[in-house]
N, C-alpha and C positions, 0 to 999 in steps of 0.2 A: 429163593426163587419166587418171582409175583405170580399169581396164579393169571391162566390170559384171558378168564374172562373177567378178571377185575381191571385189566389193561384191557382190555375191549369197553369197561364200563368207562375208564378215562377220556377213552378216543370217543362215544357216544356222549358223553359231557362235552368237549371243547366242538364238537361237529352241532350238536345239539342248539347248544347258545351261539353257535353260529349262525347258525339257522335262522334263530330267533333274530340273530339281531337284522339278518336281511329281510326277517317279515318285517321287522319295522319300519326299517327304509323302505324298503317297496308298496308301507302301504302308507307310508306318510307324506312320501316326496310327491311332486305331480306325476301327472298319468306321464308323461314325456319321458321322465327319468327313471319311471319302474323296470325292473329288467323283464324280458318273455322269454318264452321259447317259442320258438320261429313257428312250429307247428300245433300248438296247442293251444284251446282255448283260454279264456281269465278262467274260468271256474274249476278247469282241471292244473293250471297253474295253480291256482288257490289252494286245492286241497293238495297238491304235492306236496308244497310249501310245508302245510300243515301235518300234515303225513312225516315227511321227515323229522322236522322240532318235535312232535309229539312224537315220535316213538324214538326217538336217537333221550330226550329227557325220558321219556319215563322208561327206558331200561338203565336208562345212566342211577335213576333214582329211583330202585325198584321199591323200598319202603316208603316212599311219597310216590309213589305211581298213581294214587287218585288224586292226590291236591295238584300233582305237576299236571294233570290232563282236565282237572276240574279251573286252573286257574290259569290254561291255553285257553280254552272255551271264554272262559270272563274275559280275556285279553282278546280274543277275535270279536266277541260283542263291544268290545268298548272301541278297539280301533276302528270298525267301522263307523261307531259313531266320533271317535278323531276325524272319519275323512268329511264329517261334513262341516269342519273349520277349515279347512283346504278348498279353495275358490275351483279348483280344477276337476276333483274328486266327488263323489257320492257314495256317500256309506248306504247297503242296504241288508235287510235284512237277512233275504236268499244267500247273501254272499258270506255273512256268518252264519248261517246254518251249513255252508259248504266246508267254512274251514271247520267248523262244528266236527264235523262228519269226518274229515281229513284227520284230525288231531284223536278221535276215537278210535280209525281204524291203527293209527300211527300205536297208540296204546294197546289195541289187540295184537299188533304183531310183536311189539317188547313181552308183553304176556306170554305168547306160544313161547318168542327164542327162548326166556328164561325156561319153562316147560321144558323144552329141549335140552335145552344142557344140565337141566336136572337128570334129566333121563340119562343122558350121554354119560355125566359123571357115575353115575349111578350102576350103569352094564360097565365103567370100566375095572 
């Protein structure tokens, strides 16, 4: 029998690098072609984004939890600097320090759940 939160770590792997792979599109393609939500701004876009991929990877990969959140951060620094070989786009700073932010708290919450189900296993 699998245990479900190592089947919850599978589902947070394939959701994860999903994730990821739609930051790249969205931050590579032109502005035209990125996807929004209807009601939210770029910045809180930005860090959901990040938020998600950084915490669905680092509970997926809870013994690389600081290299998978240490090398989301290099990867939000460097694509912003990609956006400025895209004629359409401008990389800036502010907007990696958002997904910065996004992808740490996404790590704080992999942290608590695992915390959690330590516990949970633990009173059963």
């Amino acid at each position: 029998m699998t245990d479900p939160l190592d089947r919850l770590r599978r589902l947070a792997t394939v959701f994860g690098w999903g994730a990821l792979l739609v930051i790249l599109f969205a931050t590579l393609s032109p502005l035209d072609l990125r996807p929004h939500i209807p009601t939210a701004g770029a910045d809180i876009e930005r860090f959901l984004a990040y938020l998600a991929a950084g915490g669905m990877l680092a509970f997926a990969y809870p013994r690389q939890r600081w290299l998978v959140l240490a090398g989301m951060v290099l990867l939000a620094v460097g694509l912003e600097w990609a956006q400025t070989l895209e004629q359409s786009r401008h990389g800036r700073l502010q907007d990696a320090g958002v997904k910065a932010l996004g992808t740490l708290a996404g790590g704080a919450l992999a942290t608590g759940l695992d915390h959690l189900a330590r516990r949970l296993r633990g009173a059963a």
